[in-house]
PyMOL CGO cylinders between C-alpha atoms (Angstrom):
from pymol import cmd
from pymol.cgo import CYLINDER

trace = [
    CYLINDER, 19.80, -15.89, 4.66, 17.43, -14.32, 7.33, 0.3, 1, 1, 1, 1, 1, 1,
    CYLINDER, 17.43, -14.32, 7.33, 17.41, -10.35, 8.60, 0.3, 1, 1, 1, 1, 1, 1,
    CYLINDER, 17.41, -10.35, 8.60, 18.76, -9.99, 11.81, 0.3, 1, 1, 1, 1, 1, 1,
    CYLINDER, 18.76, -9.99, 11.81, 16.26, -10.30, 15.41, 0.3, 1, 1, 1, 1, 1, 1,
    CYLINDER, 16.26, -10.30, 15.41, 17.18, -5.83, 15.21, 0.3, 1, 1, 1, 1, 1, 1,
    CYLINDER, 17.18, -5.83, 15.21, 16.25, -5.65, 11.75, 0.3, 1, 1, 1, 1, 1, 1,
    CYLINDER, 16.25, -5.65, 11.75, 12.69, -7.95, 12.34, 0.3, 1, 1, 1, 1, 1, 1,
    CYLINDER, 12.69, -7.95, 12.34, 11.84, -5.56, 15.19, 0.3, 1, 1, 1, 1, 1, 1,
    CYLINDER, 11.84, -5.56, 15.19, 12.24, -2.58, 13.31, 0.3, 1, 1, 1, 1, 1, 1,
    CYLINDER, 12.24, -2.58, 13.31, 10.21, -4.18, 10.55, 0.3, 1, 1, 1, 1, 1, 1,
    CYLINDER, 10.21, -4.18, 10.55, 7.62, -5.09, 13.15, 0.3, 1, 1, 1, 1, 1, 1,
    CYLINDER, 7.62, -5.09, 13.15, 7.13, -8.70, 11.75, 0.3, 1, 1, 1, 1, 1, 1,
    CYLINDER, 7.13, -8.70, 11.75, 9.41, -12.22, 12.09, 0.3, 1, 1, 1, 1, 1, 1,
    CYLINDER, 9.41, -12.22, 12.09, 11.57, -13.59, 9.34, 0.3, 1, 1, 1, 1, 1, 1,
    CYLINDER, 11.57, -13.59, 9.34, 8.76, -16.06, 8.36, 0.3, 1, 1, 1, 1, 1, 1,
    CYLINDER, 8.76, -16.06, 8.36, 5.65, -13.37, 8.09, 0.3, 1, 1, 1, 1, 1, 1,
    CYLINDER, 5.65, -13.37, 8.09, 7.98, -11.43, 5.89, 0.3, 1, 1, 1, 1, 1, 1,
    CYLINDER, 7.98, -11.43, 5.89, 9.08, -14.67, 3.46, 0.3, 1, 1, 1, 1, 1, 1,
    CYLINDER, 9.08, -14.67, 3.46, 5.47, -15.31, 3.10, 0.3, 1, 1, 1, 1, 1, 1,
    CYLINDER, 5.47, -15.31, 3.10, 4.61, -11.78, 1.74, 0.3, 1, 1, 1, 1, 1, 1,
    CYLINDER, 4.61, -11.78, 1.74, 7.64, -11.76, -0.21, 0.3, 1, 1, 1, 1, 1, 1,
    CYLINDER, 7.64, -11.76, -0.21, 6.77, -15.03, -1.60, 0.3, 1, 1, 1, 1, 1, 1,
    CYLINDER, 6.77, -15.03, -1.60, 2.45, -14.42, -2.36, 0.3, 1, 1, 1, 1, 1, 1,
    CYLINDER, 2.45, -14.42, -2.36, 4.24, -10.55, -4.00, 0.3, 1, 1, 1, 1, 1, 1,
    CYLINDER, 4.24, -10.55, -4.00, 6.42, -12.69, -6.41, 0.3, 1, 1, 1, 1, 1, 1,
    CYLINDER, 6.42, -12.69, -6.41, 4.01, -15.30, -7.38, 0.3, 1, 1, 1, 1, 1, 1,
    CYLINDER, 4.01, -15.30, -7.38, 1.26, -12.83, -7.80, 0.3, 1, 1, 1, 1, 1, 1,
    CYLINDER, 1.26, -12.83, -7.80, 3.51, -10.33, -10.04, 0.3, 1, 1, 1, 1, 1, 1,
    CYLINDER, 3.51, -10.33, -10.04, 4.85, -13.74, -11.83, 0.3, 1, 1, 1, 1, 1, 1,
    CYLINDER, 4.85, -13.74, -11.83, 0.88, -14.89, -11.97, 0.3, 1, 1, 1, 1, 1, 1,
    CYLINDER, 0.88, -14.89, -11.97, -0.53, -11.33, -13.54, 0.3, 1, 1, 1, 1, 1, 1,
    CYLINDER, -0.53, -11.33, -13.54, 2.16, -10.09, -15.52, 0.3, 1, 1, 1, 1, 1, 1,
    CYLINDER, 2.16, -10.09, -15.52, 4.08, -12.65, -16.92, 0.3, 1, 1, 1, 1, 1, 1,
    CYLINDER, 4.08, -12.65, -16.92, 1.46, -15.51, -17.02, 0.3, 1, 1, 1, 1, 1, 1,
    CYLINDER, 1.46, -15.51, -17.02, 3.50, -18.36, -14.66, 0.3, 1, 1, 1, 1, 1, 1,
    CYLINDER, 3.50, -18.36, -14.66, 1.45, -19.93, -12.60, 0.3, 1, 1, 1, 1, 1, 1,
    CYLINDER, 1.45, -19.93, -12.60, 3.13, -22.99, -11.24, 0.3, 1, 1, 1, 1, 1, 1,
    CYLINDER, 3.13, -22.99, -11.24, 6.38, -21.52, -8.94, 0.3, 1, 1, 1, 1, 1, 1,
    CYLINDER, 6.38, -21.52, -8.94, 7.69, -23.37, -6.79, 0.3, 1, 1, 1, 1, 1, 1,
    CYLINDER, 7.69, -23.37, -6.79, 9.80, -21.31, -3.73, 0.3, 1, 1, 1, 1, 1, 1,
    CYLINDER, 9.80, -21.31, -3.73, 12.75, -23.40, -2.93, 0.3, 1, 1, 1, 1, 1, 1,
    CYLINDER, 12.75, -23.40, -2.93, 14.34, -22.50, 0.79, 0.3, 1, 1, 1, 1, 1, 1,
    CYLINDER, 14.34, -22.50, 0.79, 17.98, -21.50, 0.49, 0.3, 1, 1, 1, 1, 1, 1,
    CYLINDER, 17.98, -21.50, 0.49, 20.33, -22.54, 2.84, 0.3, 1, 1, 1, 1, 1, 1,
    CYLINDER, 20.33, -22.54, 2.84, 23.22, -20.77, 1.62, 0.3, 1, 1, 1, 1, 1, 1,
    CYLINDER, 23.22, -20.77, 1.62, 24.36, -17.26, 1.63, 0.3, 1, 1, 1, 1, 1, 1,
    CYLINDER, 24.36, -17.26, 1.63, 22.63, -15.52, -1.62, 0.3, 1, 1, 1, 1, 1, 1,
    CYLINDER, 22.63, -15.52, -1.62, 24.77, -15.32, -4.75, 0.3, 1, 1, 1, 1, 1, 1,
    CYLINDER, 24.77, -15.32, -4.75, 26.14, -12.45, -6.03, 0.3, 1, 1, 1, 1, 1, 1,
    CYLINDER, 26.14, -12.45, -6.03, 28.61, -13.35, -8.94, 0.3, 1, 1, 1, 1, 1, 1,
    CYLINDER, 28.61, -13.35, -8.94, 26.17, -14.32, -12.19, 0.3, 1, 1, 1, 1, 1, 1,
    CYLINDER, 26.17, -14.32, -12.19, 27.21, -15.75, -15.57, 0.3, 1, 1, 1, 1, 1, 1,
    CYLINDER, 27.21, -15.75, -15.57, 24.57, -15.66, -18.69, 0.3, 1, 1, 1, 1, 1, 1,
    CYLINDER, 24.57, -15.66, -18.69, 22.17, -13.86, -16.38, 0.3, 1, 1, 1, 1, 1, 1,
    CYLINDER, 22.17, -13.86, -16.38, 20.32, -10.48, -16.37, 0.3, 1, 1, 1, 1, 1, 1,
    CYLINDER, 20.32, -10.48, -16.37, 19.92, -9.18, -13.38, 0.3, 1, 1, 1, 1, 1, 1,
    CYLINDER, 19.92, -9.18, -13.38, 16.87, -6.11, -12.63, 0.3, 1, 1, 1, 1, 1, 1,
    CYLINDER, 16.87, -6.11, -12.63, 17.36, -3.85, -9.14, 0.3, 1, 1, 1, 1, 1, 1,
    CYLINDER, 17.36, -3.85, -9.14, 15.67, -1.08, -7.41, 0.3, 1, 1, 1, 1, 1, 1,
    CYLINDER, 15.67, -1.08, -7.41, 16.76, 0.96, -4.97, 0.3, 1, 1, 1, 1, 1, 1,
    CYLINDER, 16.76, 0.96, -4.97, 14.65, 1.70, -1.59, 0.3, 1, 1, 1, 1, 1, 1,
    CYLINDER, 14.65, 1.70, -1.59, 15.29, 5.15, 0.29, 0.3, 1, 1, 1, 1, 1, 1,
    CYLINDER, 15.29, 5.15, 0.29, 13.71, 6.23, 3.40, 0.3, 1, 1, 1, 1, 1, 1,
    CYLINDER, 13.71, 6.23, 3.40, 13.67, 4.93, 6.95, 0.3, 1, 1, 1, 1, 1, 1,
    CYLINDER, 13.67, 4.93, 6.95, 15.69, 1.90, 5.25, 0.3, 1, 1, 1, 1, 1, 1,
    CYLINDER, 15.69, 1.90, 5.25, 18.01, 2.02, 2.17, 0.3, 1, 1, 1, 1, 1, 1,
    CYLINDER, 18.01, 2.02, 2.17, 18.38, -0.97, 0.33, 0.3, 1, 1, 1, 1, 1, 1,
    CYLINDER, 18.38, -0.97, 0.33, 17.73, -2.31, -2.82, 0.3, 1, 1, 1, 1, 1, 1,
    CYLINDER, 17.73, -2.31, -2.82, 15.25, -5.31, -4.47, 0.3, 1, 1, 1, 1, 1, 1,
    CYLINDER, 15.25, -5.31, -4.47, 16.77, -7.14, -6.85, 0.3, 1, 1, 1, 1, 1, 1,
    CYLINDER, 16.77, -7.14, -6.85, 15.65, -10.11, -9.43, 0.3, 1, 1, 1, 1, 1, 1,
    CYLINDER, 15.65, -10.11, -9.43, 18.27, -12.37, -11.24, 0.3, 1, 1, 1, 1, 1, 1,
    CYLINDER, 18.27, -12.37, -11.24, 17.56, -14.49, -14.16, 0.3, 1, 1, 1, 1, 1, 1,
    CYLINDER, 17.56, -14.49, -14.16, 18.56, -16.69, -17.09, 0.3, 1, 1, 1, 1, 1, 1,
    CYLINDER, 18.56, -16.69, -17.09, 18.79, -14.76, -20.17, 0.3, 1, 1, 1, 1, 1, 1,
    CYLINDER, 18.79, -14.76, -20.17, 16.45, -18.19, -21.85, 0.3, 1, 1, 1, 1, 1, 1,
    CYLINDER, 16.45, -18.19, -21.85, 14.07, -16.97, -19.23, 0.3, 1, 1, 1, 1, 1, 1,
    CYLINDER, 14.07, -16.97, -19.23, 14.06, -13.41, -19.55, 0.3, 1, 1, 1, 1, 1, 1,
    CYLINDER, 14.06, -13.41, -19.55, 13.71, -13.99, -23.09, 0.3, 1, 1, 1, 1, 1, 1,
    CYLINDER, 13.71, -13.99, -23.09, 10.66, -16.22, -22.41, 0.3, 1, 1, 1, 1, 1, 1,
    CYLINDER, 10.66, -16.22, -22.41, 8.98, -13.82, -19.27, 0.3, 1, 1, 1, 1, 1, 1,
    CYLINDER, 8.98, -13.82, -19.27, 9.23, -10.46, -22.14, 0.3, 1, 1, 1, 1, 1, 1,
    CYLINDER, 9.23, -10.46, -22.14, 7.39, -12.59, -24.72, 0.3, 1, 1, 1, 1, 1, 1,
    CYLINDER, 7.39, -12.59, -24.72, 4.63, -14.06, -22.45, 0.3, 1, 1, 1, 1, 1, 1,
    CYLINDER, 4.63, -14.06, -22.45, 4.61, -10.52, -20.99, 0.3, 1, 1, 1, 1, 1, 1,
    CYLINDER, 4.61, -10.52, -20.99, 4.43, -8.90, -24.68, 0.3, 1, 1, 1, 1, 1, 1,
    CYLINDER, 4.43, -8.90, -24.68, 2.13, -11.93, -25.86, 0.3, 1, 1, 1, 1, 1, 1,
    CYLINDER, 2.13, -11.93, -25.86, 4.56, -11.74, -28.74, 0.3, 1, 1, 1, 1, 1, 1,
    CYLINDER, 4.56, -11.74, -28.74, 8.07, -12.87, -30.05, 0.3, 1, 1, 1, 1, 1, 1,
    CYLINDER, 8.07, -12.87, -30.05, 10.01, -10.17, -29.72, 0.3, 1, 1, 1, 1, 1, 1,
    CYLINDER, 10.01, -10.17, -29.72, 12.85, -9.03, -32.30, 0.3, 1, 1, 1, 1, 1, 1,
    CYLINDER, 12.85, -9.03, -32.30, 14.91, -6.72, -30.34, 0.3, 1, 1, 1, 1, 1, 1,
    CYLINDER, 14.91, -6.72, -30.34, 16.01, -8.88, -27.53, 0.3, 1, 1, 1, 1, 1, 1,
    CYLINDER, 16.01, -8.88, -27.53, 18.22, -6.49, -25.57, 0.3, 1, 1, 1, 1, 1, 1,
    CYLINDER, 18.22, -6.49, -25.57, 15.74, -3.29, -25.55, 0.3, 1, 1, 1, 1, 1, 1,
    CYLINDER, 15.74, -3.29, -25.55, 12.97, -5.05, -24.90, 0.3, 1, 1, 1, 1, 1, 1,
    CYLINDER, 12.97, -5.05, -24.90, 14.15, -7.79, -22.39, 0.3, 1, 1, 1, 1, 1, 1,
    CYLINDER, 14.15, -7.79, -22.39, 15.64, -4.90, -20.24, 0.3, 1, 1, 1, 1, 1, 1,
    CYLINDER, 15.64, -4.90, -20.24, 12.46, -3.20, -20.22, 0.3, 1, 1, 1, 1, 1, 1,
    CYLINDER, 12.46, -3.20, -20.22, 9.88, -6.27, -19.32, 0.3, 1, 1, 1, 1, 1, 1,
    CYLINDER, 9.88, -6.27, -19.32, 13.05, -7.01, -16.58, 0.3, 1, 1, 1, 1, 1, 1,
    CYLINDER, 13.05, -7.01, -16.58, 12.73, -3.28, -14.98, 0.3, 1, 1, 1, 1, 1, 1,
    CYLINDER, 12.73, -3.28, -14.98, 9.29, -3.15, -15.32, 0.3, 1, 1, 1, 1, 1, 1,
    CYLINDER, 9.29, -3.15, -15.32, 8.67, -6.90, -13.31, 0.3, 1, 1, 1, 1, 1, 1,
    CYLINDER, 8.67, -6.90, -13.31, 11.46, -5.43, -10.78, 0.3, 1, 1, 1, 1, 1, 1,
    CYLINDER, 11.46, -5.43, -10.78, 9.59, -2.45, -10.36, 0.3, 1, 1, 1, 1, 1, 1,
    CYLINDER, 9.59, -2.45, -10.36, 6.39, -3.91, -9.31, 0.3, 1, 1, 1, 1, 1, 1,
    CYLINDER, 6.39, -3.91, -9.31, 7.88, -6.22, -7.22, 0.3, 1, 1, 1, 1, 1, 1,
    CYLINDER, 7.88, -6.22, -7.22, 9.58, -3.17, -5.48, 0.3, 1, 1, 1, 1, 1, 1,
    CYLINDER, 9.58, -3.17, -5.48, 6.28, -1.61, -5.24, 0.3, 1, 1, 1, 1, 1, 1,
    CYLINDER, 6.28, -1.61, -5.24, 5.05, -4.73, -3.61, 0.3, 1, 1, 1, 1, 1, 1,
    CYLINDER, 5.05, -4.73, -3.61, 7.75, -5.02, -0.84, 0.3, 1, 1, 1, 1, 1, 1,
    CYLINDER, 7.75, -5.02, -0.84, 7.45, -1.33, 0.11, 0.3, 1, 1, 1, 1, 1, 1,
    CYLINDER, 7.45, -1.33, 0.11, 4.31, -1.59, 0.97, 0.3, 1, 1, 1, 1, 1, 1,
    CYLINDER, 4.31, -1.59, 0.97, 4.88, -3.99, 3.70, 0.3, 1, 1, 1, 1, 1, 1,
    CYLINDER, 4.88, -3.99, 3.70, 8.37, -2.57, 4.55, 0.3, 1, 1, 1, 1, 1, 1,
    CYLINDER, 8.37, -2.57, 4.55, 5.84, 1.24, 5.09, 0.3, 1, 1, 1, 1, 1, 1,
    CYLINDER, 5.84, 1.24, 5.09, 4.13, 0.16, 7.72, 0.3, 1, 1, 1, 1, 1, 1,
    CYLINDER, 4.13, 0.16, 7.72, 7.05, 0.72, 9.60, 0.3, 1, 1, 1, 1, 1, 1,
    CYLINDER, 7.05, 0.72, 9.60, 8.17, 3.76, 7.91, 0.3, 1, 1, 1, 1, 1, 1,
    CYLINDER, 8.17, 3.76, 7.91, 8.30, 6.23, 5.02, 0.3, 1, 1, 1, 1, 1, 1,
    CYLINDER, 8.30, 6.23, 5.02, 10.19, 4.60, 1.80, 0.3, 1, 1, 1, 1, 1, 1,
    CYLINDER, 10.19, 4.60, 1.80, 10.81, 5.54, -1.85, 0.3, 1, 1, 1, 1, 1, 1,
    CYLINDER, 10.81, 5.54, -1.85, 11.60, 3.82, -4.84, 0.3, 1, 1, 1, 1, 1, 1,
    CYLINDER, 11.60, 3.82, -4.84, 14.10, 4.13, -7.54, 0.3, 1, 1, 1, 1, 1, 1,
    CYLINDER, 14.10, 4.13, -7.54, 14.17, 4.04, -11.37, 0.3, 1, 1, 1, 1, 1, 1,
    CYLINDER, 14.17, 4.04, -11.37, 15.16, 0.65, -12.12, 0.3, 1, 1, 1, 1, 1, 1,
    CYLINDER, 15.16, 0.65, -12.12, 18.16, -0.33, -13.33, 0.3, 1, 1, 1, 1, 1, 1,
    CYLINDER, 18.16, -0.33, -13.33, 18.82, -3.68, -15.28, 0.3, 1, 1, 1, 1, 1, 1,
    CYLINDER, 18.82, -3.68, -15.28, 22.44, -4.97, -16.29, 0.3, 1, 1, 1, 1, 1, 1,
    CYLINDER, 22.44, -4.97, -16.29, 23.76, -8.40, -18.05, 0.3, 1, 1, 1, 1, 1, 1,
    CYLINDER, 23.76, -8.40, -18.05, 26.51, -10.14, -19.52, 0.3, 1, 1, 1, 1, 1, 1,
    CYLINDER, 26.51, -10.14, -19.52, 29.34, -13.07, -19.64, 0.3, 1, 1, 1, 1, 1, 1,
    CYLINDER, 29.34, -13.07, -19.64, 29.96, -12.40, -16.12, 0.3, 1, 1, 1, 1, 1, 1,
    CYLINDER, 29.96, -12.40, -16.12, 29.21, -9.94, -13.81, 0.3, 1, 1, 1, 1, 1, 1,
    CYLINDER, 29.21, -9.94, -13.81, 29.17, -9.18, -10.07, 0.3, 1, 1, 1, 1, 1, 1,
    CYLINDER, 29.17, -9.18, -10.07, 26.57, -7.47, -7.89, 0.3, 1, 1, 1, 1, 1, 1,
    CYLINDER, 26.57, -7.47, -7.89, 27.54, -5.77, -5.01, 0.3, 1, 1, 1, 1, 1, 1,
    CYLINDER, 27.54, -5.77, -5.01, 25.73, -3.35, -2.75, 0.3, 1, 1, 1, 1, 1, 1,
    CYLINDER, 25.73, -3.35, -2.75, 28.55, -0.67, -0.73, 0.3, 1, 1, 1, 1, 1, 1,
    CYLINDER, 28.55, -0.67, -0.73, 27.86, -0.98, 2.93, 0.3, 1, 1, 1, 1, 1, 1,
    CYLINDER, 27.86, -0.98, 2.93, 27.34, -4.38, 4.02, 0.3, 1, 1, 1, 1, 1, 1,
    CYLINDER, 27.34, -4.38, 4.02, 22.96, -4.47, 4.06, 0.3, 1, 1, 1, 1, 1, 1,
    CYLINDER, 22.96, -4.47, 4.06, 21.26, -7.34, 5.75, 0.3, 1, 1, 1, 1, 1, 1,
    CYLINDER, 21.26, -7.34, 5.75, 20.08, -9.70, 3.07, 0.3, 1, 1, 1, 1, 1, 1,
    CYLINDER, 20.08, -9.70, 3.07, 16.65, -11.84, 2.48, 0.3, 1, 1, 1, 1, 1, 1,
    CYLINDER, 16.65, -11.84, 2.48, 16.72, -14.08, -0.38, 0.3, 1, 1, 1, 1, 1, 1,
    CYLINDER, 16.72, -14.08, -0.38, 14.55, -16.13, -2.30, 0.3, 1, 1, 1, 1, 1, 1,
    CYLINDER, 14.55, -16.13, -2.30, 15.34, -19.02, -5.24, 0.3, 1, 1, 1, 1, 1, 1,
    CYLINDER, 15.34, -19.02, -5.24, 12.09, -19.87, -6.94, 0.3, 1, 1, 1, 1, 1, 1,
    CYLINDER, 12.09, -19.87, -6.94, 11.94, -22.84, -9.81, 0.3, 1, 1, 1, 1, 1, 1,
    CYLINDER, 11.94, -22.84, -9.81, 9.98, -23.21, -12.96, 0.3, 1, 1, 1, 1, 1, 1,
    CYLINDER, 9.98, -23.21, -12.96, 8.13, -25.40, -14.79, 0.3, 1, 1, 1, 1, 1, 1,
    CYLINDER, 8.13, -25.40, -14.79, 10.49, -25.20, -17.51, 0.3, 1, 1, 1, 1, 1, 1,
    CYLINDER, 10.49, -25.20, -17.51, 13.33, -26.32, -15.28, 0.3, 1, 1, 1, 1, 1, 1,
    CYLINDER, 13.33, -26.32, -15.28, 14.94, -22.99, -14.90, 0.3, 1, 1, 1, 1, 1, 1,
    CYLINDER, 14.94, -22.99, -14.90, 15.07, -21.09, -12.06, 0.3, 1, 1, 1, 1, 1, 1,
    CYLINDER, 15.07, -21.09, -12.06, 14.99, -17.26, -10.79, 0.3, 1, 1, 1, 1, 1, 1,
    CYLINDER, 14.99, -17.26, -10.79, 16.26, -15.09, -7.56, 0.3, 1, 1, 1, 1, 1, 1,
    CYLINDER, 16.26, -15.09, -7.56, 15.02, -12.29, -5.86, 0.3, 1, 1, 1, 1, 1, 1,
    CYLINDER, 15.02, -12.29, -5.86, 16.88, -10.37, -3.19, 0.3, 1, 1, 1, 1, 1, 1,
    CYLINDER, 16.88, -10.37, -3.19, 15.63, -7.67, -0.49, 0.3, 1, 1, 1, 1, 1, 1,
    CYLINDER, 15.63, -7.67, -0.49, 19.07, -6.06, 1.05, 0.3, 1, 1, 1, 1, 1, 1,
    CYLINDER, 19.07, -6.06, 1.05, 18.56, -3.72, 3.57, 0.3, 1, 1, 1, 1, 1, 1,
    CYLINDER, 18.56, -3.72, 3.57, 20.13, -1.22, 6.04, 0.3, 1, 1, 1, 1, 1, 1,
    CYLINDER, 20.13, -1.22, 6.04, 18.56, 1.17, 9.16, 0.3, 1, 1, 1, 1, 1, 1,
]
cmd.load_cgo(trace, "trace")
């Protein structure tokens, strides 16, 4: 799903000069921090999912001349797998230490994307927040404008991030 022609103008770039930042962010935070190399962005053509099921899910908020939030959605098996290659270590407390590698990897992909979103205006960053379970839903209030992006893995799994936002 792309931002609207309003919302590119306001950003000052298209659709396509965004994706391609957003893309080189996540596969150089993916590259440096968690040791995955070999990503492969897969186009979406359908509206971005927001109900998940065996997922964890990390999100930070933007505040400024846009609100919004970045968000990154993944397989617990993977989030399991990204903490230990981030930790170079198996880990023993899964939950503690699985939301933390999540927030942190959310967080610096935040910090990448406001740096492009700045040059069109003053923005802030939130704490992050991570959440998982059975089944949950993610919903932002307000209806934001949406970019998404579906990348796949070597190991045959697969991971989301999200940019929603609103003028």
């Amino acid at each position: 799903m792309a931002f609207s022609n309003r919302m590119l103008a306001k950003l000052n770039m298209s659709q396509d000069a965004l994706e391609k930042k957003m893309i080189r962010d996540v596969k150089h935070v993916f590259t440096t921090v968690v040791g995955m190399e070999d990503l492969l962005y897969v186009p979406l053509a359908a509206d971005p999912m927001s109900h998940f099921s065996d997922c964890i899910s990390g999100m930070v908020g933007l505040t400024g001349e846009y609100n919004g939030m970045t968000s990154i959605h993944v397989s617990k098996r993977m989030a399991r797998m990204m903490t230990e290659r981030m930790l170079d270590a198996m880990i023993r407390d899964e939950h503690d230490d699985i939301e933390d590698a999540l927030g942190e990897i959310a967080n610096i992909i935040a910090g990448s994307f406001k740096q492009h979103l700045m040059e069109s205006g003053d923005l802030r960053i939130t704490t992050p927040s991570v959440m998982d379970g059975k089944r949950y839903a993610v919903h932002v209030t307000r209806k934001p404008e949406v970019t998404t992006m579906l990348f796949a893995t070597d190991d045959d799994d697969w991971f989301m991030v999200a940019l929603a936002l609103e003028v």
